[in-house]
C-alpha positions in Angstrom: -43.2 23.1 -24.0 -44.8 25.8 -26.2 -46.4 25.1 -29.0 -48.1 26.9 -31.7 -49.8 23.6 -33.4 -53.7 23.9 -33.4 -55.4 22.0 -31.9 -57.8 20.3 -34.5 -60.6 18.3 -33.4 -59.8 19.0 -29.5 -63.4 19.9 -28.0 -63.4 20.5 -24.4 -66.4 19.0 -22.3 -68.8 21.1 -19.9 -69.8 20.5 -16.3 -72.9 19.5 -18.5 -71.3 17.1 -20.7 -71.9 19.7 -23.6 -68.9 19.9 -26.1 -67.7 24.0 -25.4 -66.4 25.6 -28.6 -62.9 27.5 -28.8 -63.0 31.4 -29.3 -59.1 30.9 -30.8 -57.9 27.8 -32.8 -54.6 28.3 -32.7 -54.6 29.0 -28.7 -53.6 26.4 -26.9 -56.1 24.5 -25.4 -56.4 24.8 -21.0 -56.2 22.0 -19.2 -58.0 23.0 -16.1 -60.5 25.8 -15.2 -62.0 27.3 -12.0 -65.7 27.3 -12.8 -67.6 26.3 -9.3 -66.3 23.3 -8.8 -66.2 21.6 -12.3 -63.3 21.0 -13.7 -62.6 21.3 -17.5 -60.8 18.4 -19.2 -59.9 17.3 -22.8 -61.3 15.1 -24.3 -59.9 11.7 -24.1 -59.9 11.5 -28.3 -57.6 14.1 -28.9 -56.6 15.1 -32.5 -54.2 12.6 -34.8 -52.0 16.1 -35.2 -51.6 16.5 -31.1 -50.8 12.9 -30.4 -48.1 13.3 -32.7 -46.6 16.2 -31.0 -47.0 14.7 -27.8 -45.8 10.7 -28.6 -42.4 11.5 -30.4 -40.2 8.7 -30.5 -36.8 9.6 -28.9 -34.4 10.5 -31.2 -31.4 7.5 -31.2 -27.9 9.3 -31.0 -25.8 7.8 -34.0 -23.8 10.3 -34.9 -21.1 11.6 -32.5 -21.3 15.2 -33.7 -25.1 15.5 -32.7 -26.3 18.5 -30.9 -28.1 17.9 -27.9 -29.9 20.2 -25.0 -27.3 21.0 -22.3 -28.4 19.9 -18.7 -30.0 22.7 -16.9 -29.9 25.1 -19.5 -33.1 26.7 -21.8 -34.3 24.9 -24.3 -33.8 26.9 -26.7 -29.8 26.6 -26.0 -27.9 23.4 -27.8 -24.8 22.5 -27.4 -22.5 20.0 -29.4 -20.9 17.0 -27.7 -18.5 16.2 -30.6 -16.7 12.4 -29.3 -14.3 12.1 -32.4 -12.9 8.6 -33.3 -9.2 10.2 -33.1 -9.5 11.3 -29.4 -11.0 7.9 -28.5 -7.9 6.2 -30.6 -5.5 8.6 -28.7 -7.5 7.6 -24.9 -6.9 3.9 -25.9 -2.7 4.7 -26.6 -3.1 6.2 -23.0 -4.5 3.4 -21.5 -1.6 1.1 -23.1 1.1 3.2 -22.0 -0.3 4.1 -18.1 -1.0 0.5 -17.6 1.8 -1.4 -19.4 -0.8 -3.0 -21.8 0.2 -5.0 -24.5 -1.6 -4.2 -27.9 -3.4 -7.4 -28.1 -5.6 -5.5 -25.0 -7.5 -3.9 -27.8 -8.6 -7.2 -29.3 -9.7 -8.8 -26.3 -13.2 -10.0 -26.2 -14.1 -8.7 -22.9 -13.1 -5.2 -23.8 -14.4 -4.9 -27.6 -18.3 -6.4 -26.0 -17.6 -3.6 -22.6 -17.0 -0.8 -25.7 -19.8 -2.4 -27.8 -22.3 -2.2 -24.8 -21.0 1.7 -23.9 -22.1 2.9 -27.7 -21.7 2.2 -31.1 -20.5 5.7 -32.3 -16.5 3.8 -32.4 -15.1 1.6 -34.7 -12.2 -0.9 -32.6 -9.0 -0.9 -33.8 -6.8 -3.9 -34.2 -3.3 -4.2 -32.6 -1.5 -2.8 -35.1 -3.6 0.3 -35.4 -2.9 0.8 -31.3 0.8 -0.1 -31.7 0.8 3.2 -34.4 -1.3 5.3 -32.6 1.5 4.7 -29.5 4.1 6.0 -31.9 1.6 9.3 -33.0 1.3 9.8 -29.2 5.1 9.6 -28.5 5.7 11.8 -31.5 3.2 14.6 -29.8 4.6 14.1 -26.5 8.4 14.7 -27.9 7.5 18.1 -29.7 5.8 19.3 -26.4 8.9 17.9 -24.4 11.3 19.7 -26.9 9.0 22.7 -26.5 9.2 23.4 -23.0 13.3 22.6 -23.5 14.1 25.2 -25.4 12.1 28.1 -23.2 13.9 26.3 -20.0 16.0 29.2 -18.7 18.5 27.0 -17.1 21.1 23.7 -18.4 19.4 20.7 -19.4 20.4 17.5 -17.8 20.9 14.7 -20.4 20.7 11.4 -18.3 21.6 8.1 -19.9 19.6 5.2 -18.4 20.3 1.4 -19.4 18.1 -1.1 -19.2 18.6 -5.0 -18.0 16.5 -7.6 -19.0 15.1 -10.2 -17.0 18.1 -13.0 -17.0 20.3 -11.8 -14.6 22.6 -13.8 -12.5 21.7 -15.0 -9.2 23.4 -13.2 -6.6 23.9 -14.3 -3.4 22.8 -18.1 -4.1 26.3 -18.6 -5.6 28.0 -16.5 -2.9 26.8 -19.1 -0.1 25.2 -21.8 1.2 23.8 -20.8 4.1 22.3 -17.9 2.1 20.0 -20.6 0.3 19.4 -22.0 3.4 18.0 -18.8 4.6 15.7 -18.4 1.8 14.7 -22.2 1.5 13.8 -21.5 5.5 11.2 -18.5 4.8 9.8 -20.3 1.6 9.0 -23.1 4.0 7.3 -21.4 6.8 5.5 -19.8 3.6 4.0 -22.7 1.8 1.2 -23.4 3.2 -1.7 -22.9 6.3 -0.7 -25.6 8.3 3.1 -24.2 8.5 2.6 -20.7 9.1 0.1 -21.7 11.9 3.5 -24.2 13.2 5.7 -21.5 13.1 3.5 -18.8 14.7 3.7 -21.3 17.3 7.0 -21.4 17.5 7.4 -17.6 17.4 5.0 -17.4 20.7 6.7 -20.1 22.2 10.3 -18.0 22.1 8.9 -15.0 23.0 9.1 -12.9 20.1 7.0 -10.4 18.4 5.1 -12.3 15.2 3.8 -8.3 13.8 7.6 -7.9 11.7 7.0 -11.0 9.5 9.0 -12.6 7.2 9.8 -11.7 3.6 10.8 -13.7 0.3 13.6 -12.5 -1.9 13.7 -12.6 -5.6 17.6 -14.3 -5.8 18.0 -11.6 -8.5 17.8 -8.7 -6.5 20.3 -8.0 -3.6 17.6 -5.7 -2.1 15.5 -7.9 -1.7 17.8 -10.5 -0.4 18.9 -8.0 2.0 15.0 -7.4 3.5 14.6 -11.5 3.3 17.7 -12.1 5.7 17.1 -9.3 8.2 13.5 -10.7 8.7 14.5 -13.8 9.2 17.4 -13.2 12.0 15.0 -11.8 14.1 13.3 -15.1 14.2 16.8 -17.1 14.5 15.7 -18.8 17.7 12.3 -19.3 16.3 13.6 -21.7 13.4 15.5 -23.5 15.8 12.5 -24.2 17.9 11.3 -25.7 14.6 13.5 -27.3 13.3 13.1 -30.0 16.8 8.8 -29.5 16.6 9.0 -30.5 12.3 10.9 -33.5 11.6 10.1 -31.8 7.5 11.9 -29.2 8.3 15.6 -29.4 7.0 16.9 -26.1 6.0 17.6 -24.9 9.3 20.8 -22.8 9.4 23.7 -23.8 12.2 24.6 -21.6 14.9 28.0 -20.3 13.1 25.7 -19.8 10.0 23.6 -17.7 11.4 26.5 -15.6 12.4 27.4 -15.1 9.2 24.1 -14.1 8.4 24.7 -11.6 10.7 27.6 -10.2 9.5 25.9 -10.5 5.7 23.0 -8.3 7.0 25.3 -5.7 8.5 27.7 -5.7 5.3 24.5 -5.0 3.3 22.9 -2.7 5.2 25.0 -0.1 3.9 24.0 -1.1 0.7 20.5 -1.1 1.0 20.7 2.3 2.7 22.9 4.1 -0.3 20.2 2.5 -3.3 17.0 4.1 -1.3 18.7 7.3 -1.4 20.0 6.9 -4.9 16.6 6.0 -6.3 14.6 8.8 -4.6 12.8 11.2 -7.9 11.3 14.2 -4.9 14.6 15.7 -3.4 18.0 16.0 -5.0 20.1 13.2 -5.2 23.2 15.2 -7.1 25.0 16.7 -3.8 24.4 12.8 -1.9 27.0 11.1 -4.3 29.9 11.7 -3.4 29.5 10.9 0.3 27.5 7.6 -0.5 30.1 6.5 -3.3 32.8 7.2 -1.3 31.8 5.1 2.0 30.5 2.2 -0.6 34.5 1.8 -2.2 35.7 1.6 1.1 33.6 -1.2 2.7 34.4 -3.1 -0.6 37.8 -2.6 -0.9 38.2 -3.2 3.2 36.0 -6.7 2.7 38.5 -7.6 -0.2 41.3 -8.5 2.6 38.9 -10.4 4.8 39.6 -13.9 6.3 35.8 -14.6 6.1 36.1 -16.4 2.8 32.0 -15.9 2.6 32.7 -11.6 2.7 35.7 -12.4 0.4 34.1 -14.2 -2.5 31.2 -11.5 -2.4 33.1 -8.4 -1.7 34.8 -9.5 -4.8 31.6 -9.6 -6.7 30.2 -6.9 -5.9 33.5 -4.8 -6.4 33.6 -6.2 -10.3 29.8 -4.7 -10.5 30.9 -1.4 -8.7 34.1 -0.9 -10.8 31.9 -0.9 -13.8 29.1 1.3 -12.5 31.0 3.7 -10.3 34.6 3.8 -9.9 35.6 6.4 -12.1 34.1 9.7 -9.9 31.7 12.1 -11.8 33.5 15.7 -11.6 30.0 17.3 -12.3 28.8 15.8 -9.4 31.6 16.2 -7.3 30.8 20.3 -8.1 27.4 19.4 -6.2 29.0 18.3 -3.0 31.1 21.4 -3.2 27.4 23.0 -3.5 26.2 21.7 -0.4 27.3 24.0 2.5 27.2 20.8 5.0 30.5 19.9 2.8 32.0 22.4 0.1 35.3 21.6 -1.0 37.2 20.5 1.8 35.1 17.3 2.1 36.3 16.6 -2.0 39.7 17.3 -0.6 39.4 14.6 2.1 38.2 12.1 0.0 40.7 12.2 -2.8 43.6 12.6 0.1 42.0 9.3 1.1 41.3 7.6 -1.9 44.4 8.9 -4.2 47.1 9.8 -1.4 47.8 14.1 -1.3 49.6 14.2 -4.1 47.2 13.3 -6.2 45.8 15.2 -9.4 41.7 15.0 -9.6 41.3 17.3 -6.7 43.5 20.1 -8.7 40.8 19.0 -11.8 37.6 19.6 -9.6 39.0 23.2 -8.7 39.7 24.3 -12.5 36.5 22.7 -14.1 34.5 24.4 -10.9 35.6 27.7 -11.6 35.6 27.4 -15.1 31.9 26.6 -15.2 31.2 29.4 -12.8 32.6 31.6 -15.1 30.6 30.3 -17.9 27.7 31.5 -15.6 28.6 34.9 -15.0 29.5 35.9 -18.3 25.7 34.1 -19.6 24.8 36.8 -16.5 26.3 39.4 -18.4 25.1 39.1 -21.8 21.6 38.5 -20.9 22.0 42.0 -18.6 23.8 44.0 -21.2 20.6 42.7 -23.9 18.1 43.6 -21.7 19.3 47.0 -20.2 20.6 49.0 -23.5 21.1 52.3 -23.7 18.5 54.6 -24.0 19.3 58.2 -25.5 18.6 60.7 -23.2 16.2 63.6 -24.6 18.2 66.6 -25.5 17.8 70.5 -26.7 19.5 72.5 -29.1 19.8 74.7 -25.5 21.5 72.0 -23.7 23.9 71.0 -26.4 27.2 71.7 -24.8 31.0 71.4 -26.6 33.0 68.6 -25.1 36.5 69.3 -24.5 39.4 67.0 -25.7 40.2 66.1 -21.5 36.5 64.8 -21.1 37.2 62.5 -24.4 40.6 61.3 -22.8 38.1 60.4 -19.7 36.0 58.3 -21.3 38.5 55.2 -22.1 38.9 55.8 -18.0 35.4 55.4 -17.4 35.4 52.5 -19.8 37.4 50.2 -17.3 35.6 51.1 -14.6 33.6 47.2 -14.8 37.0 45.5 -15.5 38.9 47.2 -12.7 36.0 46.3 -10.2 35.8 42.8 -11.5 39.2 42.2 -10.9 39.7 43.4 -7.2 36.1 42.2 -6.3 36.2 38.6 -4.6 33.7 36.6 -6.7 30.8 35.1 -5.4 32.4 31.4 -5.5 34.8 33.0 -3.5 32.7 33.9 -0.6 30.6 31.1 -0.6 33.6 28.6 0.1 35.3 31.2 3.0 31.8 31.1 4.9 32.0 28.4 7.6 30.3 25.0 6.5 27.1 24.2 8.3 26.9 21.1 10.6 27.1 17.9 8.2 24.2 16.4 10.5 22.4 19.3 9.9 18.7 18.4 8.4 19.0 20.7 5.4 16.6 21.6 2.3 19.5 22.4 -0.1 17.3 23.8 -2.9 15.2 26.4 -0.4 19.0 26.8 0.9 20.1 28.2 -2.6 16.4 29.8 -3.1 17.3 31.6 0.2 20.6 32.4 -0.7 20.2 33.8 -4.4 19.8 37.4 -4.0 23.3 37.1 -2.4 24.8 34.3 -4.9 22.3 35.1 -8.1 25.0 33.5 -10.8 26.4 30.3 -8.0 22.8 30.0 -7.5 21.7 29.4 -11.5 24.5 26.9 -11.4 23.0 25.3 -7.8 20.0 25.0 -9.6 21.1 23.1 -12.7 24.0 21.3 -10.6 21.5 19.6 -7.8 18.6 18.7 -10.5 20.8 16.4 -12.2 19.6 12.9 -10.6 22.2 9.9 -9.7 20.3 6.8 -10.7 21.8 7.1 -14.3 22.3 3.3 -14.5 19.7 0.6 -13.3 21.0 -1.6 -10.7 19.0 -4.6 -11.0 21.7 -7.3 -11.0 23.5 -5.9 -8.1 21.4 -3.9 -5.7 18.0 -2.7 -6.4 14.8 -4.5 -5.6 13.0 -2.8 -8.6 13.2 -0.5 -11.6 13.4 -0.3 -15.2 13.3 -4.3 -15.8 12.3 -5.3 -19.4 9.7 -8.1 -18.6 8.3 -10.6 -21.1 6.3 -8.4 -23.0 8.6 -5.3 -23.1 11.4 -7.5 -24.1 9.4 -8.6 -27.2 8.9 -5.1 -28.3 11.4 -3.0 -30.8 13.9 -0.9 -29.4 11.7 2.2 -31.0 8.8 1.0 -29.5 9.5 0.1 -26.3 10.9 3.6 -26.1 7.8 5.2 -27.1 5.9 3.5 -24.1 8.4 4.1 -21.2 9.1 7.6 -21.8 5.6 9.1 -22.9 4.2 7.3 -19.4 6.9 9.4 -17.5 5.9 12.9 -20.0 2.1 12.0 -19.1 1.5 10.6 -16.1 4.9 11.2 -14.2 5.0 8.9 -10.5 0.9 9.2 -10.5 -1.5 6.7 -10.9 1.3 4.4 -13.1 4.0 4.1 -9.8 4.2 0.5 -8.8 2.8 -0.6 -5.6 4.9 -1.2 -2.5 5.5 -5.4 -2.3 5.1 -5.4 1.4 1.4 -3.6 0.8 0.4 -6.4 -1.7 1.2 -9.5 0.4 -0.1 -7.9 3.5 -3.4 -7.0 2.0 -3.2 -10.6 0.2 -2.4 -12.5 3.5 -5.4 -10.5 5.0 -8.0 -11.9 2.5 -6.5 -15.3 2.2 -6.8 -15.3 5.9 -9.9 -13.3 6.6 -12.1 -16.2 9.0 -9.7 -18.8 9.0 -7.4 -18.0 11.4 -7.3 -20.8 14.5 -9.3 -19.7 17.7 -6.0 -19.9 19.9 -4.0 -17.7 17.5 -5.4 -13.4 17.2 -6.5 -11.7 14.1 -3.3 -9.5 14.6 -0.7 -12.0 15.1 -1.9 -14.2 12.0 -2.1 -11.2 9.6 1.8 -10.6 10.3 3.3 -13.7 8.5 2.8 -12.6 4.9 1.5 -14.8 1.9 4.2 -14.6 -1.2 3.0 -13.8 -4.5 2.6 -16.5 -6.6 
């Protein structure tokens, strides 16, 4: 580093041991000379003024604004780091909200002395401080969420989504017995070394593949009840093998129960099948309603007449819950089936024929509200065309001014309804699209690149695809009658004020979206928990592979 300090008192030494005297004081003195083969050194008592310069204590960084020397760059360039105590308040809210946090996270020992050791620039806040700055980051997330709103060029979806909390009624344990007997079966097997490594026996003595596992329901969550009873039918002879090797073992279901276990995981595959697609977020769900809703009212309503008393007392159940979720059909999402060419109108025809007899009204009422929303399309079309293409003046002389005549102003109303007269005897573009043969209803079809593909033909039907298909289905959550997960208030949510508990779910979705925050798959967890649990201990007669496959619950 340059320096333009003298260098008092700093005498360099001959080959001779002679001191040498400086021609320039305030050059700086060379550390290393080519005369012969001496070599010129300092003296080993340099100057009180030099040893300052060259022992300088390191600066300690207190203040947060500091200005520092950039890595890689000149020294003569400085940059400022500035690490305000407002952007490390606002990080913190983040971290509450991705990770479902509570506000006592802030206050926890571990974290204030991992913070403490990382710098002392921040002051900690307290719960209360995190729980406001939640709300400031909410209230910054909503303007840019209103923002963005108002610049959309197409209809905004308004979606109302309810929340259940945490004590909802068993399902399927008050339907049937043999149900619990079921799930009292896997929780067995589960609980401990010694029984998986009895009923892997079992499994291998029967013949079957151990890899597909079993799985344990939460009794709340049909879903999952659904997964629990078709991994265990596959083992049905396995538990009978069992039930004679462990005297313990009393849960064991009889052969005409695990009939009706049969029939139960049949009856709900439909079920299980129509929530997947319901809950997807990465494809439109608008267009698969219909279809789904439809086939789900008529397994119910064909299980309300059964003999089985079992698919009776359930069907029944489950009807209650669907009457109150579903029965009433969405005529905005009926226009979406009519959207999808795989269907269009004929297949809303169909079902209401079915559902309603011919003669009923709500088919007539899709038709009028469907072309009256069209319409609303194509006169926005208009407007917006008319605003951006006005009439320019053309440039004119004096020269060119030329007298009209009284036929050419009689003319002009003519030319004025030349638009009207072609709107009138001009099939619209609704029109068309329902008189163009439907495409194969098994057909694998992208509907939004189909209406992406299709919009210089259909520009106004396609605007209305657009803002038709991105409305999603999942409007309600499901918890207490089909889905496995979703918007559940736990223990800590439920605590929470309405306001607040707002604030956290929906600045998570404006932030982070399905990212880092989505919830990991249960099957991963208990498989990668059943692998460490079991990872060495696993009985020299028995594979790694075939070990791994019987899963260890979470406790």
């Amino acid at each position: 580093m340059d320096s333009n300090i003298p260098s008092l008192g700093d005498e360099e030494l001959g080959d001779d041991g002679e001191e040498q005297p400086q021609a320039n004081s305030n050059r700086r003195p060379n550390t290393s000379t080519e005369s012969g083969t001496g070599v010129t050194r300092k003296r080993s008592r340099t100057s009180d003024v030099w040893s300052s310069f060259v022992m300088c204590p390191k600066i300690k960084m207190q203040d947060p604004k500091q200005m520092y020397f950039k890595k890689g760059q000149s020294s003569q360039m400085t940059v400022s780091n500035p690490k305000s105590q407002e952007e490390f308040r606002t990080i913190v809210a983040e971290t509450i909200v991705l990770h479902d946090l509570p506000f006592t996270f802030v206050e926890w020992s571990g974290v204030r002395r991992m913070i403490k050791y990382c710098t002392d620039d921040f002051h900690l806040v307290s719960r209360n401080t995190a729980r406001v700055n939640v709300l400031k980051l909410y209230g910054i997330e909503k303007c840019k969420v209103q923002k963005m709103l108002e610049e959309s060029p197409g209809r905004i979806c308004l979606t109302s989504d309810l929340w259940t909390s945490l004590a909802t009624d068993d399902g399927l344990k008050e339907v049937d017995n043999v149900v619990h007997k079921v799930r009292e079966s896997v929780k067995y097997a589960r609980a401990s070394q010694t029984r998986k490594q009895k009923f892997l026996q079992c499994v291998n003595r029967v013949g079957l593949e151990p890899k597909r596992g079993l799985r344990q329901d939460v009794p709340t969550r049909w879903n999952s009840t659904y997964l629990m009873i078709d991994s265990a039918i596959y083992y049905r002879l396995a538990w009978t093998a069992l039930e004679l090797a462990d005297p313990f073992y009393k849960h064991c279901p009889s052969a005409s129960e695990w009939d009706s276990v049969e029939k139960l995981c049949k009856f709900l595959h439909h079920f299980y099948d129509t929530t997947c697609l319901f809950s997807g977020t990465k494809y439109p769900t608008s267009n698969l309603y219909m279809p789904k809703v439809f086939m789900t009212h008529l397994t119910l309503k064909q299980n309300l007449d059964s003999d089985d008393p079992f698919f009776k007392e359930m069907s029944n159940q489950m009807y209650s819950k669907f009457q109150k979720y579903w029965a009433d059909f969405s005529t905005i999402l009926a226009i979406g089936i009519i959207l999808d060419p795989r269907y269009k109108m004929e297949f809303i025809q169909f079902v209401y024929d079915r559902l309603y007899g011919a003669e009923s009204e709500q088919f007539e009422v899709v038709k009028m509200k469907l072309s009256a929303l069209f319409n609303e399309y194509v006169t926005s079309s208009t407007r917006r065309s008319t605003i951006r293409s006005s009439p320019a003046s053309l440039p004119t002389t004096s020269s060119e001014l030329q007298p009209v005549d009284d036929l050419d102003l009689v003319l002009k109303d003519f030319d004025s309804n030349l638009s009207g007269d072609t709107f009138s005897t001009q099939r619209t573009q609704l029109d068309l699209y329902l008189e163009e043969r439907r495409l194969e209803r098994s057909m694998d079809l992208n509907i939004l690149d189909f209406w992406k593909g299709n919009q210089p033909r259909y520009p106004e039907l396609a605007a209305m695809a657009r803002d038709v298909l991105s409305i999603p289905i999942s409007t309600v959550a499901s918890e207490s009658t089909f889905s496995i997960s979703g918007r559940v208030l736990d223990q800590f949510r439920s605590s929470l004020s309405p306001n607040v508990a707002q604030a956290i779910v929906c600045s998570r979705d404006w932030i982070f979206g399905n990212g880092e925050s989505a919830t990991l798959k249960c099957e991963e967890i208990t498989k990668d928990m059943w692998e460490l649990e079991n990872d060495g201990s696993v009985a020299s007669n028995q594979p790694t592979e075939v070990e791994g496959s019987i899963q260890q619950p979470i406790s």
